[in-house]
C-alpha positions as CSV (number, residue, x, y, z in Angstrom):
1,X,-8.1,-5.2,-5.4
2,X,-4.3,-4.7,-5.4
3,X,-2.8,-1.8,-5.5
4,X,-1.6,-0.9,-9.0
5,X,1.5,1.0,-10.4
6,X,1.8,2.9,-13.9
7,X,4.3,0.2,-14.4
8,X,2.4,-2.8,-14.2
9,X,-0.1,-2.1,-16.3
10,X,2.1,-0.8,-19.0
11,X,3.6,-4.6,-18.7
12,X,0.3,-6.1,-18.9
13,X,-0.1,-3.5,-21.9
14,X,3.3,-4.5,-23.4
15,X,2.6,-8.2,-23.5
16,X,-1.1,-7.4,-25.8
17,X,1.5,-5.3,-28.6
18,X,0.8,-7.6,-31.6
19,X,-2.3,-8.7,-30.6
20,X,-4.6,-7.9,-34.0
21,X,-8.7,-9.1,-34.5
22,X,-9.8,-12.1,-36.8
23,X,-10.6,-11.5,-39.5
24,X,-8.6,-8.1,-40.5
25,X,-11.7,-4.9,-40.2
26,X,-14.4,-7.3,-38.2
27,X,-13.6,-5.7,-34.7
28,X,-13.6,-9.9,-33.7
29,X,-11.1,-9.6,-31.1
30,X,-10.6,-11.0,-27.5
31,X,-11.3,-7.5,-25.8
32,X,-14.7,-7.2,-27.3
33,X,-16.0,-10.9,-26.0
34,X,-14.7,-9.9,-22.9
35,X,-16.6,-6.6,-22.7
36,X,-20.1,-8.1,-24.0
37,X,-19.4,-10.9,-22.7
38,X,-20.0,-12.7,-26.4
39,X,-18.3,-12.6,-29.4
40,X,-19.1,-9.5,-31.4
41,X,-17.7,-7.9,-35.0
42,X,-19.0,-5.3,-36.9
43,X,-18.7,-1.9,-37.3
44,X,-20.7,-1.0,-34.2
45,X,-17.8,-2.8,-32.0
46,X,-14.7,-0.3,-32.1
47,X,-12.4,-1.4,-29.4
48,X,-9.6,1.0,-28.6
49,X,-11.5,2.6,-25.7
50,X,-12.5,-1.5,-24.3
51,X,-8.6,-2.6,-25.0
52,X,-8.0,0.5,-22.3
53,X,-10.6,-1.5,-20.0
54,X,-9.2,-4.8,-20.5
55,X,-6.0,-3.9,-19.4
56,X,-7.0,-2.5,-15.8
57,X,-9.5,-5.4,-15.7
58,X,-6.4,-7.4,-16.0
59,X,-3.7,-6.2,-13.6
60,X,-6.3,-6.1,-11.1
61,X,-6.7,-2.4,-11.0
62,X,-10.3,-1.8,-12.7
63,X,-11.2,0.1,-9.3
64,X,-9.2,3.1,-10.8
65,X,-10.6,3.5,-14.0
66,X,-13.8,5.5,-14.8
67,X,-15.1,4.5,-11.1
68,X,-14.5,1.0,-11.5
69,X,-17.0,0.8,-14.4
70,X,-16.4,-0.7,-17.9
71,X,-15.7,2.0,-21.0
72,X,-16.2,1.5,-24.4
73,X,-16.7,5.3,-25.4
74,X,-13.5,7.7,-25.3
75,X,-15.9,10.9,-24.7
76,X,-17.4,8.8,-21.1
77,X,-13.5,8.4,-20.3
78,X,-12.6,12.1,-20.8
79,X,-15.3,13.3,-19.2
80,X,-15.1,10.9,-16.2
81,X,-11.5,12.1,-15.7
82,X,-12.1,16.0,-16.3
83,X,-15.1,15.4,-13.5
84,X,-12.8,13.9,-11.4
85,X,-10.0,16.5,-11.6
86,X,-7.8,14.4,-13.3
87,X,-7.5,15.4,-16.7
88,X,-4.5,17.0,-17.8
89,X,-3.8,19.4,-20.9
90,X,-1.8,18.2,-24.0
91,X,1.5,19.2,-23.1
92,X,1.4,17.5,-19.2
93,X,1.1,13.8,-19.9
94,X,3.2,11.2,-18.2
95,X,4.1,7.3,-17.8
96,X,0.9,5.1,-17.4
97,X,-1.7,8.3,-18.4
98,X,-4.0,7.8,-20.8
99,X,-3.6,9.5,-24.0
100,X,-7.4,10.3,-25.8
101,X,-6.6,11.8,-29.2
102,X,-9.0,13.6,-31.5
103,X,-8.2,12.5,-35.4
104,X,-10.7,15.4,-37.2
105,X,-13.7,14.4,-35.4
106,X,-14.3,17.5,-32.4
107,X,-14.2,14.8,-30.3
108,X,-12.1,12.1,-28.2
109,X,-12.3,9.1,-30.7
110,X,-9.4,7.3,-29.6
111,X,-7.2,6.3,-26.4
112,X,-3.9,4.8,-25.5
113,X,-1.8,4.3,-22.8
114,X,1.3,6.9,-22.6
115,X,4.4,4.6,-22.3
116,X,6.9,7.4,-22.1
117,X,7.3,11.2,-22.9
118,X,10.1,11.5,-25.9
119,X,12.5,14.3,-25.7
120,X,10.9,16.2,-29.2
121,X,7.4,16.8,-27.1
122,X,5.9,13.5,-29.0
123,X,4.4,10.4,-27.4
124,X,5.1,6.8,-27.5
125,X,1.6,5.3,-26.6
126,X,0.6,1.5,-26.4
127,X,-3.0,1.5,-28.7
128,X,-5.2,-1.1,-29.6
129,X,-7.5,-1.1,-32.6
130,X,-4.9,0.9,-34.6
131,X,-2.3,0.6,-37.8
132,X,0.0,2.1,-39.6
133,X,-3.0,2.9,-42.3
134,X,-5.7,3.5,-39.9
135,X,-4.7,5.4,-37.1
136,X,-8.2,5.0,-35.1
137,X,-9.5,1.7,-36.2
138,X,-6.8,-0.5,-37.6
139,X,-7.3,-3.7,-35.8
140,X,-4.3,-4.2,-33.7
141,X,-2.3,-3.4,-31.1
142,X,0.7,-1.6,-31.1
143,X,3.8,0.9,-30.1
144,X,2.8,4.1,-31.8
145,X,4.2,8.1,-31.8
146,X,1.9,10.5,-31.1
147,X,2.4,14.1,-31.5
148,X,0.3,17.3,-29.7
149,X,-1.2,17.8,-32.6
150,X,-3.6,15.0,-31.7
151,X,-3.8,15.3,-28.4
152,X,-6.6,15.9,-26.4
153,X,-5.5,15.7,-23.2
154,X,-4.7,13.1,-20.7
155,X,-6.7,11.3,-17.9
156,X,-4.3,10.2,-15.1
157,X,-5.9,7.6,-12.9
158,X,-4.6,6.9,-9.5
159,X,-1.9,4.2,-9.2
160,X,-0.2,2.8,-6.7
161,X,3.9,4.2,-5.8
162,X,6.2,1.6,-6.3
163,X,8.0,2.1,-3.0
164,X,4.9,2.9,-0.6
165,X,1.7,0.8,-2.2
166,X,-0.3,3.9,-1.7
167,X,-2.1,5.7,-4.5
168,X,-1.2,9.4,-6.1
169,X,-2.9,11.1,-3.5
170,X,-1.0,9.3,-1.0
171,X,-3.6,7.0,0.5
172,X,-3.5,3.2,0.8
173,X,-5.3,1.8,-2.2
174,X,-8.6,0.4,-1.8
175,X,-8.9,-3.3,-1.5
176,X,-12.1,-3.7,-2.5
């Protein structure tokens, strides 16, 4: 596989804002066929955490996400990251992390992908299955502002410089 910066997945990411499942609350969307490798819907087929999959799948970089394996399940993503050593508290999050948010539930039930760090300590993070009335299963992708207040933490997996095509830990990047 190629090696793969922050920035190109966020385009990759940029490009699905808008994208929504048919019919509105059926989880039918183009993420969830490609994860099953079917089309599903139904409440047992929330997508944020396989949106998050998609998107590494498709900028060629699904070697450094959760060890290369598909996700649908925030909690496997944390986890994978904090065993890993690269999980970051609430305050340290950066360009291309990814975001997993806690709304009431004691545990990661939903993940983005941090776009930028605003000046006022908030968040802008691209999301899928989310709304402006639903903030964890809304059925589309967008821009949204997170604050701390819902902020786990942040995984950071290892991408690629832009000027040296090796990794965060300053190693060429696999090419598996």
């Amino acid at each position: 596989m190629a090696a793969v910066t922050a920035n190109k997945l966020l385009k990759t990411a940029i490009k699905e804002i808008g994208t929504k499942e048919i019919p509105a609350n059926s989880n039918k969307v183009k993420y969830n066929t490609w994860y099953y490798g079917k089309v599903v819907s139904g409440d047992a087929y929330p997508w944020c955490c396989v949106f998050i999959s998609w998107l590494f799948h498709k900028a060629g970089a699904r070697n450094i996400f959760c060890g290369g394996k598909k996700a649908a399940y925030c909690p496997d993503v944390e986890n994978y990251y904090k065993k890993t050593g690269r999980w970051y508290p609430d305050t340290k999050g950066k360009k291309g992390d990814l975001c997993l948010m806690d709304f009431g539930k004691g545990r990661a039930s939903h993940i983005g992908i941090v776009e930028k760090k605003n000046p006022n300590g908030t968040y802008t993070i691209i999301e899928g299955n989310t709304s402006t009335s639903s903030n964890d299963n809304g059925g589309r992708v967008m821009r949204r502002i997170r604050s701390k207040s819902v902020i786990r933490g942040f995984a950071r997996p290892k991408y690629a410089t832009a000027s040296t095509g090796k990794n965060s830990t300053g190693k060429k990047e696999d090419k598996k």
